[in-house]
N, C-alpha and C positions, 0 to 999 in steps of 0.2 A: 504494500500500500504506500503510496506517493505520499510526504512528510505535507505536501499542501491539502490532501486529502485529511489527513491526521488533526492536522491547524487547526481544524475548526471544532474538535473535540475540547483542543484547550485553555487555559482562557491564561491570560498575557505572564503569569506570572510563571507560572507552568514552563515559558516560552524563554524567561529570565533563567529558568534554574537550569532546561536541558542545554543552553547558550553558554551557561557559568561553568556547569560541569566542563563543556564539548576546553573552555579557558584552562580549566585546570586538568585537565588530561594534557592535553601538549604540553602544559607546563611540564607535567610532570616528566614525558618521554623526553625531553627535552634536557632534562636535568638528570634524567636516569639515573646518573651513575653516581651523583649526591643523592639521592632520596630514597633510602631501604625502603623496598618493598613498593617500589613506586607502582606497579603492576599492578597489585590490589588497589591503591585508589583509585586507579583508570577503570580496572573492573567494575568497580563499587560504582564510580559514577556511572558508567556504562549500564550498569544495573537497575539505578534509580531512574535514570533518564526512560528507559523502558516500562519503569514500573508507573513514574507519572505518565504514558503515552497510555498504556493497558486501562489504567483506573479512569484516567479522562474519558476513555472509548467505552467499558461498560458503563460509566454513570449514564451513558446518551444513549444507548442500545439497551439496556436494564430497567432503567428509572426506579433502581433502590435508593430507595433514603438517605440509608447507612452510607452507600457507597458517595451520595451526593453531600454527605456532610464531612465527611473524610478530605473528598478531592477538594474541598471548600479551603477545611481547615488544616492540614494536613504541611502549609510553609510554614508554622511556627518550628515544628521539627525539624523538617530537611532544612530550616536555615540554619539553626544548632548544630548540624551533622558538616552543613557547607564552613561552618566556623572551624568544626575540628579535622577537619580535612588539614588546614592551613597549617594546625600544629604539626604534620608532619612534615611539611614541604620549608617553612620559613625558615626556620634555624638550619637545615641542612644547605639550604641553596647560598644563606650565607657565611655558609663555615663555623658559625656558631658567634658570630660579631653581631653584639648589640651596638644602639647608637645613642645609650641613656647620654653619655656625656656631651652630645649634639644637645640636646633635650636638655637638660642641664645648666647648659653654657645661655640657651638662649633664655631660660627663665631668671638665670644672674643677672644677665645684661637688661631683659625687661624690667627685673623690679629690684637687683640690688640683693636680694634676699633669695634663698631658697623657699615658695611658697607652704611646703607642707611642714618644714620644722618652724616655719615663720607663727602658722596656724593654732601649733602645737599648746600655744600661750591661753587659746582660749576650751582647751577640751573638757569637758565636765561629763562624768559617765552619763547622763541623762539626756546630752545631747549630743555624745556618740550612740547614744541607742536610737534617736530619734534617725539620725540621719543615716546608721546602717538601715534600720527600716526604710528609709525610703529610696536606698540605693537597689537595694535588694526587689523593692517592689516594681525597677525596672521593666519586668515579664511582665507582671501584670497591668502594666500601662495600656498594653498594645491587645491584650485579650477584653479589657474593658470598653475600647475603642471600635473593637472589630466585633463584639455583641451587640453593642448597638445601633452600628451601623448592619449588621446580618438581620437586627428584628425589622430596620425597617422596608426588609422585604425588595431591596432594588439593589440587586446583584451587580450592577456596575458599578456602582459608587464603591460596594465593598471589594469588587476586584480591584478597585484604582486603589483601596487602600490598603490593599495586601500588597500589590505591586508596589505601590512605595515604599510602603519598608523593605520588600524584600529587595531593590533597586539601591535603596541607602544603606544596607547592611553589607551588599555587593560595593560599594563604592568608597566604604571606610575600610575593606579590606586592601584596597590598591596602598595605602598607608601602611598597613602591615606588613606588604611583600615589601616597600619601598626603602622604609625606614623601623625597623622593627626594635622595641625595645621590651623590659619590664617593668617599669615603673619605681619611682620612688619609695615606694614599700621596699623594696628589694636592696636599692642603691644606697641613698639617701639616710634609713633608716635600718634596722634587727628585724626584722620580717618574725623570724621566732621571738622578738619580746612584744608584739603589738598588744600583746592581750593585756600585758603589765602596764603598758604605757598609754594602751587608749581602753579602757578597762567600760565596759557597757553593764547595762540593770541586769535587763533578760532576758532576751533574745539575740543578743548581738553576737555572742561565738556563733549559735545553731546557723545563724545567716553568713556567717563569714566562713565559715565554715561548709555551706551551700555555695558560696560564691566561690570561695578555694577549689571544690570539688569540680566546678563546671571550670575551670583553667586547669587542671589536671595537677593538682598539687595535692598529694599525700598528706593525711594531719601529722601534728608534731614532728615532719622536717625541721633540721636547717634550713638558716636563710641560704646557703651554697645549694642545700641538694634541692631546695624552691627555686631555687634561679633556672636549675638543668632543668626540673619539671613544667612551669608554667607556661603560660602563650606568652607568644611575641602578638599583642595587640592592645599596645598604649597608646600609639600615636598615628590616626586622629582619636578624641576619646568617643566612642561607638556610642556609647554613654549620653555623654552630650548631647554630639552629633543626633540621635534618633529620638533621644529625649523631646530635643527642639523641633522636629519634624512632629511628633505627636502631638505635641502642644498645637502647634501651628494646623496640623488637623483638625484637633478639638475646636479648636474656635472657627475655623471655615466651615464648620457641618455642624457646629451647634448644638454639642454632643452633649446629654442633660449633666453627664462626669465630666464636664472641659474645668470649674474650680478645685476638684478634686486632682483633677490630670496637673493643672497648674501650679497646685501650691506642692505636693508630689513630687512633680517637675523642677522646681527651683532647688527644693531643700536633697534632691537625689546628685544638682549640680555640684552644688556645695561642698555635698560629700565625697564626691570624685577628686575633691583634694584634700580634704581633711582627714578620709580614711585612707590617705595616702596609696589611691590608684596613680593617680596621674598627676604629670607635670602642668601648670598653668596652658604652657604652649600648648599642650593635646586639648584642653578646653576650644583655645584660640581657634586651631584648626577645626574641631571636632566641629563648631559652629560655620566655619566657613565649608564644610561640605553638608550641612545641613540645608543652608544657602544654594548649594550647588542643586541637592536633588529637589528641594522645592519649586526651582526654578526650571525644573528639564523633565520631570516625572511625568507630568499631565503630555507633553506631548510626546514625549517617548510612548506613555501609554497607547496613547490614541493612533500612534503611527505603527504599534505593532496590532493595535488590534484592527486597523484597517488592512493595512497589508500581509498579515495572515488570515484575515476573516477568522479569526477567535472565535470563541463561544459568546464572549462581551458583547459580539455584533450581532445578537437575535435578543436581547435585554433589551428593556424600556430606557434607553438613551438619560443616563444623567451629566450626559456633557454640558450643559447651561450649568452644571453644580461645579464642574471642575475647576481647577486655579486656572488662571492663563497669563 
């Protein structure tokens, strides 16, 4: 079956992730002979790219439910899966050179200070719990957003808004192949003393400890054997960056959670430097590709779902709704 015959099974974002794979497959042959095992993730993508073509074809041949709620919701995973793809591929390609002291050098020059020991003066465990919760409820920004835009029943607005993030999550990744660091947790500061030093009520390990886990960091490491463990994905902050895209959706669609998304949103910013993820600069940046995809998503959107004839082009049209 002809990939233009296929197209119209599935809808644009679908179309972003068999496209990101088809990227990181040649990446990968490409670099072969730095990336162990490069093989299996050319497989693997090769695999899921087939498995989104199969599920998009029986949701429209079937008309299960199950399976139409799946192919709906189903990018929050495969973005998580396209995140840890990266961890194999960054650090090999670069030999294992980070560029914290790039990062660094430019946050001295900006303000004189190193931002997150600068911070360090106002810590109070009560509002390192506050704003590990709100660092942490990152995940749940983008599923509060994309429920209520699913209830209100007009499948293109929520594919546009599935493509977008999934388009900005693609976009803060060119930063990680680029310039790949670990952040100031690591450098800066004892990565094994945080708990002594930013000391939270109660919930803040079980979170931080959630967060560790999804960067691939073993509990009660060293800061050394945390540095070999974790991702290369500090700079731009992803964080940020997708923070400020949902916010900025919230308010273009009017979403009844856009005060909740907002204040959420700020105090999640905050935290990205006080619980010493990130350097000022990856803020800096993180915002300027946030910039970038709000500025370019609505017609990239529009341009793949024309020119493949998507599933989006037999939806009741909320282009009048889109940014331009």
């Amino acid at each position: 079956m002809q990939f233009t015959k296929i197209s119209k099974y599935l809808h644009s974002a679908d179309l972003l992730f068999i496209g990101f794979n088809l990227i990181l497959s040649c990446i990968n042959i490409l670099f072969a002979k730095r990336i162990p095992y490069w093989w299996i993730i050319v497989a693997t993508n090769f695999l899921g790219s087939s498995l989104i073509c199969v599920m998009a074809y029986l949701r429209h041949t079937t008309g299960w439910k199950p399976l139409r709620l799946l192919h709906d919701w189903y990018v929050p995973v495969a973005t998580f899966f396209s995140f840890k793809a990266l961890y194999f591929m960054i650090k090999p390609i670069h030999g294992g050179k980070d560029y914290d002291d790039v990062l660094i050098a430019i946050d001295r020059w900006l303000f004189g200070v190193d931002p997150t020991v600068w911070i360090a003066q106002f810590a109070q465990p009560w509002l390192t719990e506050i704003l590990q919760i709100a660092y942490t409820m990152f995940y749940l920004l983008f599923l509060l957003l994309g429920y209520e835009l699913y209830r209100r029943h007009n499948l293109d607005l929520f594919h546009y808004f599935m493509f977008t993030c999934v388009y900005g999550f693609f976009l803060s990744y060119l930063g990680y192949f680029l310039l790949p660091a670990v952040g100031p947790r690591f450098t800066l500061h004892d990565f094994a003393s945080v708990s002594r030093e930013l000391p939270g009520v109660w919930l803040t390990e079980y979170m931080r400890w959630f967060v560790n886990s999804g960067e691939s960091i073993p509990a009660g490491v060293s800061t050394a054997e945390a540095i070999s463990h974790t991702q290369r994905d500090v700079f731009p902050s992803g964080h940020t960056m997708m923070t400020l895209v949902v916010m900025w959706l919230s308010a273009k669609f009017k979403v009844r959670a856009r005060w909740f998304v907002y204040i959420t949103g700020v105090l999640l910013i905050i935290a990205t430097v006080y619980q010493r993820y990130h350097y000022v600069i990856d803020l800096i940046a993180g915002a300027a590709f946030a910039v970038l995809c709000i500025g370019t998503s609505a017609r990239l959107y529009s341009y793949i779902k024309d020119r493949f004839q998507t599933m989006e082009s037999r939806f009741p049209t909320a282009v009048h709704e889109l940014p331009r």
